[in-house]
N, C-alpha and C positions, 0 to 999 in steps of 0.2 A: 165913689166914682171909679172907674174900671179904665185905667188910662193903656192898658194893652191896645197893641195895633188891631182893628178887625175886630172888636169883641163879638161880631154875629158867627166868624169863622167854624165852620165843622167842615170832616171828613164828608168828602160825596163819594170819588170812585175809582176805582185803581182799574187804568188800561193793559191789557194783556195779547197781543203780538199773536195768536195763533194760526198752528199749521191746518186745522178743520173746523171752522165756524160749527158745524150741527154735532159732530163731535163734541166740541166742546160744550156747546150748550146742555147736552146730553150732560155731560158729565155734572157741571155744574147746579143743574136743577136736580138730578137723581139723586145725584152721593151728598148735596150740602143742603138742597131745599131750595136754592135763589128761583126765583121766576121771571119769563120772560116779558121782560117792559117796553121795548120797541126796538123793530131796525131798520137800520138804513143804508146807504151806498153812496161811496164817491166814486165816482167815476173817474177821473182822470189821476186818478192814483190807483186803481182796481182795488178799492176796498169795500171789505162788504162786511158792515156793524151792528153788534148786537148788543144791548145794556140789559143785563141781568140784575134784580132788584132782591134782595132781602134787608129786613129790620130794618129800613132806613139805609141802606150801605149799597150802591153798584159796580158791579163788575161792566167794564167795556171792555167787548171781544172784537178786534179785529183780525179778516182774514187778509190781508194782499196778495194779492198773485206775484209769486217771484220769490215771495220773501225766504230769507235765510232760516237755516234751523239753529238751534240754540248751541253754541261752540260744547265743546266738552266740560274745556274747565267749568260751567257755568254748571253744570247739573249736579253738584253736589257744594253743601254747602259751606265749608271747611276753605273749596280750592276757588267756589264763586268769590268769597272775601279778597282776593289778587286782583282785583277786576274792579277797579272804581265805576260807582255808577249807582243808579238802583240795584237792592237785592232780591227784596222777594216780597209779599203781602201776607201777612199773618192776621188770624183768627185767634182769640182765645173761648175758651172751654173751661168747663169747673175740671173735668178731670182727662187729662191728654191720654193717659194710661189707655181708659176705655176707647176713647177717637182711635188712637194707634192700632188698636185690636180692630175694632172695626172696621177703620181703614185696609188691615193686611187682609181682613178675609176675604174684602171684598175685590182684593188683586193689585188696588193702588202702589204703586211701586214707592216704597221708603224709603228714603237716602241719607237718613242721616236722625239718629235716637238721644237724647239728653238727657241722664239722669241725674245728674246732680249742679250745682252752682258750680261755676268755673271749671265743666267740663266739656271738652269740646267732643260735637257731635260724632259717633260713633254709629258705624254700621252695623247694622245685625241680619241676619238671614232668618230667624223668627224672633221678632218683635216682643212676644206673647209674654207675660210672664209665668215665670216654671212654680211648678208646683211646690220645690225646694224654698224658695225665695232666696235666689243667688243674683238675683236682679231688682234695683229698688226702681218704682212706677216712674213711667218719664214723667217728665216733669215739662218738655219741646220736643217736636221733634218735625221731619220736613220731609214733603212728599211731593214727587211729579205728576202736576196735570198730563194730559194726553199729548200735549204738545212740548212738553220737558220743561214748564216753568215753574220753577222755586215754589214752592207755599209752604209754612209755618205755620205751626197749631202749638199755644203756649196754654200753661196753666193760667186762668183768670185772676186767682186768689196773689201772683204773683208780681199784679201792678197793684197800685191804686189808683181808684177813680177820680 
């Protein structure tokens, strides 16, 4: 018998605060694959929502009018940790190394590279690894949506299920 609270419990969907609704959405189906599931509007908060759906998992994008942009300290991940609160939604991957490369070519700005256990994230200006091997494959690392929010891409192999 399974005496945990909630044994039906899963992850549904992590909301995200954005500066451009179709921006984003853009972003989100192009570079990751999510697609678009339904939106809608409140009105008396000026918000206009979008839930974006892959593999079972959604993104909820809202736009408000008015709203704030993302403080400084929060855009990198190292200085985001000062800041109690939520940090960021992470994705795992069999191999980060590749996502990283594919990420930078395609312009996603990287803020932050993790190559080894109990190393804290490090910035780089090319990501790529050198032909030398003077850089071992990340292993995490953490890039800005279009609207400056956290996300994290980790090695799969590195939880268990």
């Amino acid at each position: 018998m399974n005496d945990r609270p909630f044994p039906d419990l899963k992850p549904h969907h992590a909301g995200l605060n954005v500066r451009d609704l179709e921006e984003s959405i853009a972003f989100w189906t192009d570079t990751f694959g999510f697609e678009e599931d339904f939106r809608a509007e409140i009105p008396p908060i000026k918000a206009k929502i979008a839930f974006l759906k892959r593999d079972g998992y959604r993104l909820e994008l809202f736009q408000i009018e008015g709203s704030a942009a993302v403080p400084q300290e929060r855009l990198r991940p190292n200085t985001d940790l000062d800041i109690q609160g939520t940090k960021h939604i992470c994705f795992s991957v069999e191999d980060p190394q590749v996502a990283l490369e594919q990420l930078h070519d395609r312009g996603v700005r990287i803020v932050g590279v993790m190559r080894g256990h109990g190393k804290p994230m490090g910035v780089e200006d090319d990501p790529r690894l050198d032909p030398e091997g003077r850089k071992d494959p990340a292993m995490a690392f953490f890039f800005l949506d279009p609207s400056d929010i956290l996300v994290e891409i980790i090695r799969r192999s590195d939880f268990q299920d």
